[in-house]
C-alpha positions as a Markdown table, in Angstrom:
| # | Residue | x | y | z |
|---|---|---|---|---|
| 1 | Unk | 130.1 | 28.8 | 113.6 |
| 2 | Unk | 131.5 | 32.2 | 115.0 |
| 3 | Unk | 135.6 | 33.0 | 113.6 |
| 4 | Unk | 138.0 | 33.7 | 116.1 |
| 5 | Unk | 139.9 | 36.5 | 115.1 |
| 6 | Unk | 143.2 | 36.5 | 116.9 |
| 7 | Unk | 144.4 | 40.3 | 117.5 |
| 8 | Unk | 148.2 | 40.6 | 116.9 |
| 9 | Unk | 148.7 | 43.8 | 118.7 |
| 10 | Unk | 150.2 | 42.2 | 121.6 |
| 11 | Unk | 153.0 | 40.8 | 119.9 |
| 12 | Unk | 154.0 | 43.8 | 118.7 |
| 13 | Unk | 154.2 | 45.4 | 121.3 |
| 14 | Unk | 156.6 | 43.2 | 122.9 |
| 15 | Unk | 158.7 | 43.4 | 119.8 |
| 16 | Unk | 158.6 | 47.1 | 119.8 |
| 17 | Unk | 159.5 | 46.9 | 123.6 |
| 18 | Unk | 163.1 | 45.8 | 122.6 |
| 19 | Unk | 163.9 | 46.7 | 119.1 |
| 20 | Unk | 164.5 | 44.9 | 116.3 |
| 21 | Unk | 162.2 | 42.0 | 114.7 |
| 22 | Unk | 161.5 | 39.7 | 117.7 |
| 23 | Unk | 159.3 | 38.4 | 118.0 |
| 24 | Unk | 158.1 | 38.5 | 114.8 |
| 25 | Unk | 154.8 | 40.0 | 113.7 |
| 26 | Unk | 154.4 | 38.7 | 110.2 |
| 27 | Unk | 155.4 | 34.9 | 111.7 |
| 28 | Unk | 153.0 | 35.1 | 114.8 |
| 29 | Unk | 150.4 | 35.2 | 112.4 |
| 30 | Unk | 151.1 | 32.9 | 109.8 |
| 31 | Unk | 151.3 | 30.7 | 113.0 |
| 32 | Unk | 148.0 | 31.7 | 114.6 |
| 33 | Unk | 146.0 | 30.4 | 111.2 |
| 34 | Unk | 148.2 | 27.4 | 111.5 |
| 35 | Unk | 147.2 | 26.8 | 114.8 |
| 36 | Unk | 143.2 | 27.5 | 113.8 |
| 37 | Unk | 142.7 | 30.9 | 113.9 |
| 38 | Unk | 139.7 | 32.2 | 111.0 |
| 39 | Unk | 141.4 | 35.5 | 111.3 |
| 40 | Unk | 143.7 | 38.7 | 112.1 |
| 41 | Unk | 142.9 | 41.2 | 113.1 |
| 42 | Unk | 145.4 | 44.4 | 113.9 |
| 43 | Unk | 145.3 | 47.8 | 115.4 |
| 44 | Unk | 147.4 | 50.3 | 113.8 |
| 45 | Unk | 147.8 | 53.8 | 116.0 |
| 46 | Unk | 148.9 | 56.9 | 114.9 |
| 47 | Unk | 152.3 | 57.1 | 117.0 |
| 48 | Unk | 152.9 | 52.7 | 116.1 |
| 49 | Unk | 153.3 | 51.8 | 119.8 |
| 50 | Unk | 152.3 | 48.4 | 118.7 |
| 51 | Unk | 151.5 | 47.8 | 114.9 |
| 52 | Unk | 152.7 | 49.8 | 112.5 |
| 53 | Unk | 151.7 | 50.9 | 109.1 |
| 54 | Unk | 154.0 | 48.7 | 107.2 |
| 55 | Unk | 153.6 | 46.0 | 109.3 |
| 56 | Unk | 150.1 | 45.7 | 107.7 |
| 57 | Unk | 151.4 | 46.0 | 104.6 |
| 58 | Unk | 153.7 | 43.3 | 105.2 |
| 59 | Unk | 150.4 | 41.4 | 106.5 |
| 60 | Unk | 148.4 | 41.6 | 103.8 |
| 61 | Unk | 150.1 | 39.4 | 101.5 |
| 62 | Unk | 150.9 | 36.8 | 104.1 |
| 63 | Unk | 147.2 | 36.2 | 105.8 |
| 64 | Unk | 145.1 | 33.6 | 104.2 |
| 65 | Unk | 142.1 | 33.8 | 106.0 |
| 66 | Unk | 140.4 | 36.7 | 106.8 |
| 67 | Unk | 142.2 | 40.5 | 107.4 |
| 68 | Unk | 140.4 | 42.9 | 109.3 |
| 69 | Unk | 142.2 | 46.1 | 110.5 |
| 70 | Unk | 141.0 | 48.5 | 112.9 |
| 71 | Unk | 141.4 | 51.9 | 114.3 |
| 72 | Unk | 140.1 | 55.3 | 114.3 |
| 73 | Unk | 139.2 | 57.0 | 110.6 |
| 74 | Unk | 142.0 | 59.4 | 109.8 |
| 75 | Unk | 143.0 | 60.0 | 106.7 |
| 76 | Unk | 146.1 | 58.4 | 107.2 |
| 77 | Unk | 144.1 | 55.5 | 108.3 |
| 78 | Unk | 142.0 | 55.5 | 105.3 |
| 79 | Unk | 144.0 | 55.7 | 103.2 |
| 80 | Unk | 146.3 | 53.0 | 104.5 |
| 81 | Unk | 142.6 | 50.6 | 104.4 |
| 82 | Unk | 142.1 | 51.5 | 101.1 |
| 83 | Unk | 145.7 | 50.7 | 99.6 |
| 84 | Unk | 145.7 | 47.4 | 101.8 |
| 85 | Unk | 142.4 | 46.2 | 100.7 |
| 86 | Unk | 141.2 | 44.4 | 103.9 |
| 87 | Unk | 138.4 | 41.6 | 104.3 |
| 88 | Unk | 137.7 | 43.8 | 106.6 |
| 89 | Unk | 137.4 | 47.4 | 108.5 |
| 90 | Unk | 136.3 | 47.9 | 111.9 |
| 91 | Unk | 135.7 | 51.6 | 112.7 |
| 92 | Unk | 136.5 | 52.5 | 115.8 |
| 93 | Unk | 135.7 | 56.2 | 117.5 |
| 94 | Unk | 139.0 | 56.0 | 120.1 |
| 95 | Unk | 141.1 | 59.2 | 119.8 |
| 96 | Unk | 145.0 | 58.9 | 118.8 |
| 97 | Unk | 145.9 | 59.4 | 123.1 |
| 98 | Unk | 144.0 | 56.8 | 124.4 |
| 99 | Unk | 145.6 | 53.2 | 125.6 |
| 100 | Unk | 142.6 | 51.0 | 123.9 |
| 101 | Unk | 139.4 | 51.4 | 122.5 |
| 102 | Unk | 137.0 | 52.3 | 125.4 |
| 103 | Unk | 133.9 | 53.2 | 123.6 |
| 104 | Unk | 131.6 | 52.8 | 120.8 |
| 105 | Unk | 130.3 | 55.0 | 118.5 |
| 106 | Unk | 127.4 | 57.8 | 118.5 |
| 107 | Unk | 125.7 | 56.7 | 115.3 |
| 108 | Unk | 123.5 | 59.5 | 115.1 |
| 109 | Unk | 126.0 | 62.3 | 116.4 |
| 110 | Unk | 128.7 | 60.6 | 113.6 |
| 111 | Unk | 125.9 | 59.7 | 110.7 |
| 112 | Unk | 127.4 | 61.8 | 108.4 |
| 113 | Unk | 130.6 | 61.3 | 108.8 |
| 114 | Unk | 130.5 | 57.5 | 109.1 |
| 115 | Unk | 128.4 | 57.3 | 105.7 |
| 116 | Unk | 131.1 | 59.2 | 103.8 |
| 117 | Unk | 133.7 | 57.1 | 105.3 |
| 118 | Unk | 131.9 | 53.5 | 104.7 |
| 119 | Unk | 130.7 | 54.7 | 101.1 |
| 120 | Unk | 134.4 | 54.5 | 100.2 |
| 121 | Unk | 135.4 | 51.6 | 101.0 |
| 122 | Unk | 131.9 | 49.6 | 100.3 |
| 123 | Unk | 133.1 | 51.3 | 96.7 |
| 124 | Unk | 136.7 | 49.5 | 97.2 |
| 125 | Unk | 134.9 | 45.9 | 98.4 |
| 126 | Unk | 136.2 | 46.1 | 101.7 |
| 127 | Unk | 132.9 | 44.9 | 104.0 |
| 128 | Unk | 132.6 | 47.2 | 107.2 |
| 129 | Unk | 132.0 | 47.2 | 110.4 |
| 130 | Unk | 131.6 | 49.7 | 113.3 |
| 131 | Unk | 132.4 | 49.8 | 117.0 |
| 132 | Unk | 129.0 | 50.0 | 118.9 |
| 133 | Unk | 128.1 | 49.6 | 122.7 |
| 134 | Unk | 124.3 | 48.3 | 123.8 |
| 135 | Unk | 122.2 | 51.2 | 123.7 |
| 136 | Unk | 119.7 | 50.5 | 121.0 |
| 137 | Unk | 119.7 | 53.9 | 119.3 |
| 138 | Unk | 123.1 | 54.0 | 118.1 |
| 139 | Unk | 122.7 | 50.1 | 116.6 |
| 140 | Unk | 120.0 | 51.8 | 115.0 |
| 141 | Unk | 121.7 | 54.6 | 113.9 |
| 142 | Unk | 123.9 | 52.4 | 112.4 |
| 143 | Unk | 122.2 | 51.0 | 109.7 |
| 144 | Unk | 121.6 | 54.3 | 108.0 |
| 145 | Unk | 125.3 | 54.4 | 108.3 |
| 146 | Unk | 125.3 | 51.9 | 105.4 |
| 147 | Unk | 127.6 | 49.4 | 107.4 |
| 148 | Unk | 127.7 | 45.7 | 107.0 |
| 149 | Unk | 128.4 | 45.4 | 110.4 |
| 150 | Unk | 128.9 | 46.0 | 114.1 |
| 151 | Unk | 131.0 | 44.6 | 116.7 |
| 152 | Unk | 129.7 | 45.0 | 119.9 |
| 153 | Unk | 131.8 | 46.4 | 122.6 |
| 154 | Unk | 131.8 | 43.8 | 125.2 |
| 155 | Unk | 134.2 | 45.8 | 128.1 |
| 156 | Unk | 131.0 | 46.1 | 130.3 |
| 157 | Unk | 130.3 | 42.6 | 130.1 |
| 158 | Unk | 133.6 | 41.4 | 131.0 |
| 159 | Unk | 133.4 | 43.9 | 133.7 |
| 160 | Unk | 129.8 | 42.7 | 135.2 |
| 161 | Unk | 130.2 | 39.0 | 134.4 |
| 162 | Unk | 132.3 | 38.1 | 137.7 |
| 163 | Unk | 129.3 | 39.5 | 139.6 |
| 164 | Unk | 126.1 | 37.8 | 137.8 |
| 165 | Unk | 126.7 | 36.5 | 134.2 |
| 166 | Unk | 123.5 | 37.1 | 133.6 |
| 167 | Unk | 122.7 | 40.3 | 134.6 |
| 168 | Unk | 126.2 | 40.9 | 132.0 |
| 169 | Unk | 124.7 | 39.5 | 129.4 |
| 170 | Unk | 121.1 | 41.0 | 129.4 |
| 171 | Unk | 121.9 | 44.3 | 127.4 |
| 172 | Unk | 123.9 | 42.5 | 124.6 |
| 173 | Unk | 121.2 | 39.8 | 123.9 |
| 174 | Unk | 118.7 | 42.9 | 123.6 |
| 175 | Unk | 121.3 | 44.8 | 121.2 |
| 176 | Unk | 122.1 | 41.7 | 119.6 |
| 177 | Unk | 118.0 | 40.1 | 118.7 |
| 178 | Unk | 117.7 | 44.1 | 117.4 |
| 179 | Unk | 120.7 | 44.2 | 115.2 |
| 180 | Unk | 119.7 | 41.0 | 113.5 |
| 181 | Unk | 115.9 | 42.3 | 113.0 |
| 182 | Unk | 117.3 | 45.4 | 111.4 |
| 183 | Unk | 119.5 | 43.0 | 109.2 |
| 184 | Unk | 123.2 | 43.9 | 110.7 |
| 185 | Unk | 125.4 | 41.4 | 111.0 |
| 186 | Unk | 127.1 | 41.0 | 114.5 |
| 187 | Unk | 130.5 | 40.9 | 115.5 |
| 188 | Unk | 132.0 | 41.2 | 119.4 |
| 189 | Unk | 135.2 | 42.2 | 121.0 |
| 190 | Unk | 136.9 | 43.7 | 123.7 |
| 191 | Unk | 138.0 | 42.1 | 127.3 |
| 192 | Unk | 136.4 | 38.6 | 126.2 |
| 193 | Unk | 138.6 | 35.5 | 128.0 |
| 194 | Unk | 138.5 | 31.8 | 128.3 |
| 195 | Unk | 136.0 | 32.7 | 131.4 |
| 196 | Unk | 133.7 | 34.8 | 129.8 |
| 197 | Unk | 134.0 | 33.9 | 126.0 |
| 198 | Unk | 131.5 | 30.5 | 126.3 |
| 199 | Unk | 128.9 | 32.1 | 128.5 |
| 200 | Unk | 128.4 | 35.1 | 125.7 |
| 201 | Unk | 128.5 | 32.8 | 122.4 |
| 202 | Unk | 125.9 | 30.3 | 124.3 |
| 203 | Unk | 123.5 | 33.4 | 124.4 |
| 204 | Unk | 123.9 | 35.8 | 121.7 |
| 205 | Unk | 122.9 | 34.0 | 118.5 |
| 206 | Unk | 124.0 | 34.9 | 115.0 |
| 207 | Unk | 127.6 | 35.9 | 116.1 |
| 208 | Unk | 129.6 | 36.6 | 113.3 |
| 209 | Unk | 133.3 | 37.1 | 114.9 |
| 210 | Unk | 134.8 | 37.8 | 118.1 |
| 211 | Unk | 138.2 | 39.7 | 117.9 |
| 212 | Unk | 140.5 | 38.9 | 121.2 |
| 213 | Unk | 143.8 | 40.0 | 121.4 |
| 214 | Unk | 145.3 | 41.3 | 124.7 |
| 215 | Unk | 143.6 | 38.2 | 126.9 |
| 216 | Unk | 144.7 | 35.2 | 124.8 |
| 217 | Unk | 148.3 | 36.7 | 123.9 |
| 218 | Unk | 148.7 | 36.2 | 127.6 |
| 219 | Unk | 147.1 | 33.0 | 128.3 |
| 220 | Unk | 149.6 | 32.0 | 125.6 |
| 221 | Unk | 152.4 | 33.1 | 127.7 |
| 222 | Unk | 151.4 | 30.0 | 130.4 |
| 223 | Unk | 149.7 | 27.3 | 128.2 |
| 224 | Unk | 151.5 | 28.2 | 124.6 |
| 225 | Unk | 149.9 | 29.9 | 121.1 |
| 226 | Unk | 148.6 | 26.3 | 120.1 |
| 227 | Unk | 146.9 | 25.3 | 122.7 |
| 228 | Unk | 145.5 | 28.6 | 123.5 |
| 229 | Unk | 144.4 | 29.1 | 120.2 |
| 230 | Unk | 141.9 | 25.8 | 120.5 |
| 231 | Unk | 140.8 | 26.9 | 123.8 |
| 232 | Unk | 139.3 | 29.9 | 122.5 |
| 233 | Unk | 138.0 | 28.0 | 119.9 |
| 234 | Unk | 136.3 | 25.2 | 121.9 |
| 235 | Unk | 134.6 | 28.3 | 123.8 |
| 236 | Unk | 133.0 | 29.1 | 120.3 |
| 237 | Unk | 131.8 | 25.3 | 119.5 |
């Protein structure tokens, strides 16, 4: 069964919005395993508009299922990954400026530095993953990356799949059948709702994880974390 890893980000944001400790990070997540969630998953930024760095560290010991931070490779980034010791790492290639991740990565372009950065924490056991679009060179670029993973960056779907769901999904089934024949496995995230969530589980097999933050932090706001939580979930059943 595909984990739904609930992105925190969200709630921090709202904290940070006002100051002080509400709401609370470290307690929204405890809550979102309660509730069923098979992970968290955070975005720590350079300038902390949302998570900061000690809020993961505060994470760490608190998260019982699976911990997978994100966010571009810096050093202080790294080096924050490798003193956390994560399930998991998603690389991601989005420069410090921008509002959310809007691309993958250029596997071939970034081969070398990717390798050096995955060697180190492959050497730590931290399993990786990297932030790819569709196009079938840079999934295959990534295995020579030495990466566990890749999570496929799903904004163009959610864009197309008002228009013809299945015109949407046609790249990502193709990316998807060729990451599993080159052995990746194959996680999914960005822009994936409670209208678009079911339609890309039911056709991309051998999903791993999706990672959804911004979309289900607001559908909580109207039908509560709980219930919002299993919603998603039933969308991955």
């Amino acid at each position: 069964m595909t984990r739904l890893s609930v992105n925190i980000n969200k709630i921090a944001t709202l904290r940070n919005a006002r100051g002080g400790n509400t709401p609370n990070v470290c307690e929204a997540a405890v809550n979102c395993e309660r509730f069923g969630a098979e992970g968290i998953t955070v975005h720590p930024r350079p300038d902390e508009r949302h998570i900061r760095y000690q809020d993961v560290r505060d994470l760490k010991p608190l998260v019982t299922t699976e911990f997978n931070i994100e966010g571009y490779p810096s050093k202080d980034f790294i080096d924050l990954v490798l003193e956390v010791k994560p399930e998991q790492v998603t690389l991601v290639p989005d420069p410090p400026e921008a509002i959310t991740s809007n691309a993958g990565w250029d596997t071939v372009k970034n081969k070398d530095l990717l390798i050096d950065i995955i060697s180190q924490f492959k050497a730590a056991g931290i399993r990786t993953s990297i932030f790819v679009d569709t196009n079938l060179a840079n999934i295959e670029g990534a295995v020579a990356t030495g990466t566990d993973r890749i999570e496929l960056y799903t904004e163009p779907y959610a864009t197309e799949y008002p228009k013809s769901k299945d015109e949407a999904i046609r790249p990502f089934v193709i990316a998807a059948k060729r990451a599993h024949e080159l052995g990746l496995e194959i996680n999914a995230g960005h822009d994936l709702s409670l209208e678009n969530l079911q339609h890309f589980h039911q056709e991309i097999p051998n999903l791993a994880e999706v990672s959804i933050g911004h979309a289900l932090i607001s559908d909580a706001l109207y039908f509560g974390l709980e219930n919002t939580i299993q919603m998603y979930r039933k969308c991955l059943k």
